[in-house]
N, CA, C and O atoms as a GROMACS GRO file, in nm:
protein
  292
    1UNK      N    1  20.108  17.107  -4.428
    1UNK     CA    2  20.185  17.072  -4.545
    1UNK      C    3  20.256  17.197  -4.597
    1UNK      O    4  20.208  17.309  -4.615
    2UNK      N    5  20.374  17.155  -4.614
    2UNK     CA    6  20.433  17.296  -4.650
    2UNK      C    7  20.439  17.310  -4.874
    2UNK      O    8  20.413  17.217  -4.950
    3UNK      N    9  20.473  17.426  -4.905
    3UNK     CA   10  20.448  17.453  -5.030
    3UNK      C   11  20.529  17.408  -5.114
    3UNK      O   12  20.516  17.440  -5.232
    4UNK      N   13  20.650  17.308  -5.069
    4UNK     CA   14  20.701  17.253  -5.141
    4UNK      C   15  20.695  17.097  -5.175
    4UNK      O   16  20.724  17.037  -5.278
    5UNK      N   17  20.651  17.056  -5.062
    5UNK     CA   18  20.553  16.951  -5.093
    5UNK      C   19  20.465  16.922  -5.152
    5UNK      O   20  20.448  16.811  -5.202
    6UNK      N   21  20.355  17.062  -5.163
    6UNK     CA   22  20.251  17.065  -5.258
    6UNK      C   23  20.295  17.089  -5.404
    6UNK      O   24  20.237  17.044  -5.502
    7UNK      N   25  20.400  17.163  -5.406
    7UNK     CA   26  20.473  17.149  -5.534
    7UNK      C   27  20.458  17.025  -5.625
    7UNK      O   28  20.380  16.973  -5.705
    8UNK      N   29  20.605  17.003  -5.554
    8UNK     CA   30  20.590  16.784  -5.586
    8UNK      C   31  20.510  16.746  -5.619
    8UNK      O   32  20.488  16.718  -5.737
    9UNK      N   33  20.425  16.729  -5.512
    9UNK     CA   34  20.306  16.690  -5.570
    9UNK      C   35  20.241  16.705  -5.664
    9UNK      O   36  20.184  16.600  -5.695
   10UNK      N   37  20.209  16.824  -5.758
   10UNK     CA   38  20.166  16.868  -5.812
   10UNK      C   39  20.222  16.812  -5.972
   10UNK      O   40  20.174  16.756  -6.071
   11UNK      N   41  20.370  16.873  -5.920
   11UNK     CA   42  20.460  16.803  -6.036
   11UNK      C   43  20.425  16.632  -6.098
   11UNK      O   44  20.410  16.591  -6.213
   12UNK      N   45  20.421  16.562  -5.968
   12UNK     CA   46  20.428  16.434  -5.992
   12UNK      C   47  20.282  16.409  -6.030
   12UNK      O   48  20.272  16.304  -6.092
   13UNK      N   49  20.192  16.458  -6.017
   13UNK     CA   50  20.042  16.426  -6.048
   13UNK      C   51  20.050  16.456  -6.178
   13UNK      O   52  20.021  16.360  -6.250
   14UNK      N   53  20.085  16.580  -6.250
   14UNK     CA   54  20.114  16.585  -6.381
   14UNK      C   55  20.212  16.459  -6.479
   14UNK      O   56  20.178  16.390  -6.575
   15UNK      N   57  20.301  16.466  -6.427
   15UNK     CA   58  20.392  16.344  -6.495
   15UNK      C   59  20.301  16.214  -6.481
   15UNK      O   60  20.309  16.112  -6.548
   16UNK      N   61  20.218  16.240  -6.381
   16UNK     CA   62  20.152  16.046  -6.362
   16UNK      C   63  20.018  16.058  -6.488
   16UNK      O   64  19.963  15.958  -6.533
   17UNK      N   65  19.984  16.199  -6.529
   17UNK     CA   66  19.894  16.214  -6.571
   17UNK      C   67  19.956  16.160  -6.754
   17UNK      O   68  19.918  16.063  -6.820
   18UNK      N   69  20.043  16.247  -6.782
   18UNK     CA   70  20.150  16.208  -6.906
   18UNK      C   71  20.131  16.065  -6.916
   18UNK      O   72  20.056  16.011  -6.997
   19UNK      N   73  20.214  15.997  -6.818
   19UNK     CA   74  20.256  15.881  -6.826
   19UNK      C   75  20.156  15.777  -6.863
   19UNK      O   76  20.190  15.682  -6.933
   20UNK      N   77  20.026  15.791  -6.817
   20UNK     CA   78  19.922  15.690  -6.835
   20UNK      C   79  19.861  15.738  -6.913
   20UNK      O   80  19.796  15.651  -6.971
   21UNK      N   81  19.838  15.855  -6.959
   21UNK     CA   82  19.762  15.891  -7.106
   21UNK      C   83  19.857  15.805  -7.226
   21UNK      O   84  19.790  15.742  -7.308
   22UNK      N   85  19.991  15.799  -7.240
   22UNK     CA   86  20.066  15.729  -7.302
   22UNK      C   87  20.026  15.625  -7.334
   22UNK      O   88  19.971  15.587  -7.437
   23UNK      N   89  20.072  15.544  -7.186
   23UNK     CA   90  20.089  15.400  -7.181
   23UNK      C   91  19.900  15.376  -7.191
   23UNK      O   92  19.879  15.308  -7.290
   24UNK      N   93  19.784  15.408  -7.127
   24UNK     CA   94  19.658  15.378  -7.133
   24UNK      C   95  19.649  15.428  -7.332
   24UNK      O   96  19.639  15.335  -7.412
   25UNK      N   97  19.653  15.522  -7.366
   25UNK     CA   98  19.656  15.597  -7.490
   25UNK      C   99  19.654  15.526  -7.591
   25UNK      O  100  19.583  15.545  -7.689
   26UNK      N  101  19.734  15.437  -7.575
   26UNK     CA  102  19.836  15.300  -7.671
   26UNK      C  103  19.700  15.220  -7.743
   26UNK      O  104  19.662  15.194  -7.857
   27UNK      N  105  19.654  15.200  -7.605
   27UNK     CA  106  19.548  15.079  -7.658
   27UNK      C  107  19.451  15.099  -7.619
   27UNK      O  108  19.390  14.994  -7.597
   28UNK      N  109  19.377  15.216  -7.586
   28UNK     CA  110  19.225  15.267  -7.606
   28UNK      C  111  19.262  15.361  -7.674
   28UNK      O  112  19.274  15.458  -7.599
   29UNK      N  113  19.289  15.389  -7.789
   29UNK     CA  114  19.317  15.493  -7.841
   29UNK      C  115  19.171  15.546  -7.921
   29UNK      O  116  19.159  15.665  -7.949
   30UNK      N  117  19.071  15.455  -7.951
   30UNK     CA  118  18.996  15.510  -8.024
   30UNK      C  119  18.878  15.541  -7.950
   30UNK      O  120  18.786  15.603  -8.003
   31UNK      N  121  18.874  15.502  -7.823
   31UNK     CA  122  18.786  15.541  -7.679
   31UNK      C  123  18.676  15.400  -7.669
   31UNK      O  124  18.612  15.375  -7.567
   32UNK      N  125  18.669  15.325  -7.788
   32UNK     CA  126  18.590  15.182  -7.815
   32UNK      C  127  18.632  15.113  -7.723
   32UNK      O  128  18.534  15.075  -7.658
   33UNK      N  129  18.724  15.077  -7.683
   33UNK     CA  130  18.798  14.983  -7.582
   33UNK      C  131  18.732  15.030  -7.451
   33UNK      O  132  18.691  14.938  -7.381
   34UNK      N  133  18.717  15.135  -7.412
   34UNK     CA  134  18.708  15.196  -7.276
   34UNK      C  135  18.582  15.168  -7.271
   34UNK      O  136  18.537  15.129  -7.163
   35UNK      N  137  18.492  15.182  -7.386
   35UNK     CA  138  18.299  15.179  -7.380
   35UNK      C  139  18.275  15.025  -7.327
   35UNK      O  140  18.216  14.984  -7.227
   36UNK      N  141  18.323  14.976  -7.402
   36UNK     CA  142  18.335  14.805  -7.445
   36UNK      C  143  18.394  14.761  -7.305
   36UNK      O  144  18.393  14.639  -7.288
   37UNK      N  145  18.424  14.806  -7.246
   37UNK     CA  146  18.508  14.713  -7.098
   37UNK      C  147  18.453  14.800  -6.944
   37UNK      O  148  18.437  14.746  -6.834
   38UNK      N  149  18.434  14.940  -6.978
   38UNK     CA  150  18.286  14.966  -6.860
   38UNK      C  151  18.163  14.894  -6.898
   38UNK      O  152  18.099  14.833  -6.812
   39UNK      N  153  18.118  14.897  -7.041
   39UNK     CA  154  18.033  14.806  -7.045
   39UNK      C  155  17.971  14.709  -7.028
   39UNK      O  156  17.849  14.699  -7.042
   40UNK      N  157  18.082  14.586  -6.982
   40UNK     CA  158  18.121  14.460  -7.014
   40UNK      C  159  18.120  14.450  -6.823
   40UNK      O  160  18.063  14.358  -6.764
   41UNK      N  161  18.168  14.522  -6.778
   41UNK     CA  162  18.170  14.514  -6.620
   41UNK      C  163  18.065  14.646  -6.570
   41UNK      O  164  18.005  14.627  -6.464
   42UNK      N  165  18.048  14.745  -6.624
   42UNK     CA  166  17.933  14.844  -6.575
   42UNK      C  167  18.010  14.927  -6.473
   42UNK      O  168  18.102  14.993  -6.520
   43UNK      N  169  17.990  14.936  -6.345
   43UNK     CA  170  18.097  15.015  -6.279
   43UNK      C  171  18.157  14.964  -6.192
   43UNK      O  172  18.176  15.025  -6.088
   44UNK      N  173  18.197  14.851  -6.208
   44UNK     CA  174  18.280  14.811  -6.131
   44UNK      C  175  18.431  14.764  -6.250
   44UNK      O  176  18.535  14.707  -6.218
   45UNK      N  177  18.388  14.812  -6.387
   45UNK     CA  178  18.499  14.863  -6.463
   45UNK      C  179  18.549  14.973  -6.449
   45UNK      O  180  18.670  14.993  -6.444
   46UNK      N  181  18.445  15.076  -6.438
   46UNK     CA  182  18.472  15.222  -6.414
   46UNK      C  183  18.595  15.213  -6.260
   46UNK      O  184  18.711  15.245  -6.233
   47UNK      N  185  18.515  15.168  -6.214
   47UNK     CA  186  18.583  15.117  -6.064
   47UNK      C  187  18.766  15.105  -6.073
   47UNK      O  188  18.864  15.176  -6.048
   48UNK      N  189  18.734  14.969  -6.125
   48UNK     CA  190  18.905  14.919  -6.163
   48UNK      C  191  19.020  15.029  -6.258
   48UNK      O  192  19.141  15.022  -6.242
   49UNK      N  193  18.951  15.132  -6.360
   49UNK     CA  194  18.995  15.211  -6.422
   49UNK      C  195  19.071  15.311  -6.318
   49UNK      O  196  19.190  15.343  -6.316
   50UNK      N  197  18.978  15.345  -6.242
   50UNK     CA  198  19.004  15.481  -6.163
   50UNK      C  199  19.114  15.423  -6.047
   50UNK      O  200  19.208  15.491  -6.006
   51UNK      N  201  19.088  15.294  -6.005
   51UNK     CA  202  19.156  15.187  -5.906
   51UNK      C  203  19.346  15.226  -5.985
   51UNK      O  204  19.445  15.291  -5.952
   52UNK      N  205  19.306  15.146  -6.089
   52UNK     CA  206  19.493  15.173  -6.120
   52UNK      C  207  19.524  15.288  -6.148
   52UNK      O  208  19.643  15.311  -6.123
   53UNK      N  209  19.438  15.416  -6.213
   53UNK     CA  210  19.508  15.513  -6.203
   53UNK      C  211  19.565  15.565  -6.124
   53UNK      O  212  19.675  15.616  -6.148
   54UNK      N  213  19.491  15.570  -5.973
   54UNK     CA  214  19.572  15.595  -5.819
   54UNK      C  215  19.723  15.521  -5.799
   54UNK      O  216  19.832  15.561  -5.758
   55UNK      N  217  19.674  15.394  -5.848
   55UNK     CA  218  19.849  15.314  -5.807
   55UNK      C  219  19.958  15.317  -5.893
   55UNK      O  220  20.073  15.285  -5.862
   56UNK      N  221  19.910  15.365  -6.027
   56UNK     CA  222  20.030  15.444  -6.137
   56UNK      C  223  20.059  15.566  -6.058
   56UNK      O  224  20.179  15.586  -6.036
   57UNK      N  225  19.972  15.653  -6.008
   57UNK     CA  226  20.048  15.757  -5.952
   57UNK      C  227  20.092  15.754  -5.856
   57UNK      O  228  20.187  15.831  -5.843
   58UNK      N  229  20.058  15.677  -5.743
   58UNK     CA  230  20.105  15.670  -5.637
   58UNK      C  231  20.295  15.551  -5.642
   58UNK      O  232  20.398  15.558  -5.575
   59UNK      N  233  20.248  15.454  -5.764
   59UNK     CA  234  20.383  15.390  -5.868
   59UNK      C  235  20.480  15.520  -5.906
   59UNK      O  236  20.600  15.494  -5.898
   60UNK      N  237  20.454  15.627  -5.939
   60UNK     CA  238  20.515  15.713  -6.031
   60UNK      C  239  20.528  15.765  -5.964
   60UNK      O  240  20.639  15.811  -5.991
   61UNK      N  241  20.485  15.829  -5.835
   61UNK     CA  242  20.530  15.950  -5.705
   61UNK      C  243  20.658  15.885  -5.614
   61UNK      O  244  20.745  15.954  -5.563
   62UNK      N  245  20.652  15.791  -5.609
   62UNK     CA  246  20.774  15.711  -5.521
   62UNK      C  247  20.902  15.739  -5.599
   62UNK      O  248  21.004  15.804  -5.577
   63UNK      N  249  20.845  15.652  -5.716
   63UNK     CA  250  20.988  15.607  -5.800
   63UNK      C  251  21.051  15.797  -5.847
   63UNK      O  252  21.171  15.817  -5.867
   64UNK      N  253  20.977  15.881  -5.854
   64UNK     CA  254  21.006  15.984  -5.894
   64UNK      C  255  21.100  16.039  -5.771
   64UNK      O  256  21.219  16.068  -5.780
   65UNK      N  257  21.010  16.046  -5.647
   65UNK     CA  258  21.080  16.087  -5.478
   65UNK      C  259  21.194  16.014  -5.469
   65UNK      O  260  21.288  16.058  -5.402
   66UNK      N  261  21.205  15.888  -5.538
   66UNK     CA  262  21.343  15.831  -5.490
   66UNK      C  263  21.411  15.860  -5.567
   66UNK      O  264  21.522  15.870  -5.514
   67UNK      N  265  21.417  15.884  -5.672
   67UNK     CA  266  21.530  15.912  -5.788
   67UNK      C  267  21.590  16.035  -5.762
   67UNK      O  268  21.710  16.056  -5.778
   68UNK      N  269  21.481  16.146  -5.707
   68UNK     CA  270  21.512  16.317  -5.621
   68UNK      C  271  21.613  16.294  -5.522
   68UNK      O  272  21.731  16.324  -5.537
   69UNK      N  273  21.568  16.242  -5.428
   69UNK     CA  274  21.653  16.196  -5.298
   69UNK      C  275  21.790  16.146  -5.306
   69UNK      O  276  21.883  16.192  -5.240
   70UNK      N  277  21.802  16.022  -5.414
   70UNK     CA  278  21.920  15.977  -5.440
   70UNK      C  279  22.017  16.058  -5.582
   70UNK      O  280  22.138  16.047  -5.602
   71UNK      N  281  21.913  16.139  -5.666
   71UNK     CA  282  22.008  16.251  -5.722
   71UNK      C  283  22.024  16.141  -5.880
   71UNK      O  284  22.103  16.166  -5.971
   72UNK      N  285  21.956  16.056  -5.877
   72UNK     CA  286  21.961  15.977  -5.990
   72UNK      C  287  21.910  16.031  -6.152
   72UNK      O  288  21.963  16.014  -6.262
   73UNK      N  289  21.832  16.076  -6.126
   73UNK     CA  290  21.769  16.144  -6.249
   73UNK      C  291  21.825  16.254  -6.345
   73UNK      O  292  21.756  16.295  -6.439
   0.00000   0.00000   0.00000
């Protein structure tokens, strides 16, 4: 892997990190929501939590690579 790739990457892991503290932020904001719904499923909430965070970033690494590529941004 070369170092500009790892760059990117890096970049885009941060922005995915932004992005879902936001949008997740919104409505667990008081951290009750998050107790209350691992709770409610145990870890296979924990599970699903960590599940979409990968596909927001891996959502947010594309759309970011394509917008680079095509010069859109």
């Amino acid at each position: 892997m070369s170092g500009g790739f790892l760059t990117r990457f890096w970049s885009a892991l941060i922005v995915a990190i932004v992005v879902q503290s936001v949008w997740i932020g919104g409505g667990f904001g008081s951290g009750r929501e998050i107790v209350e719904f691992i709770g409610r499923y145990g870890v296979n909430g924990l599970i699903a939590i960590v599940i979409g965070a990968i596909f927001l970033f891996i959502a947010l690494y594309l759309s970011f690579e394509v917008s680079r590529v095509f010069q859109s941004l």
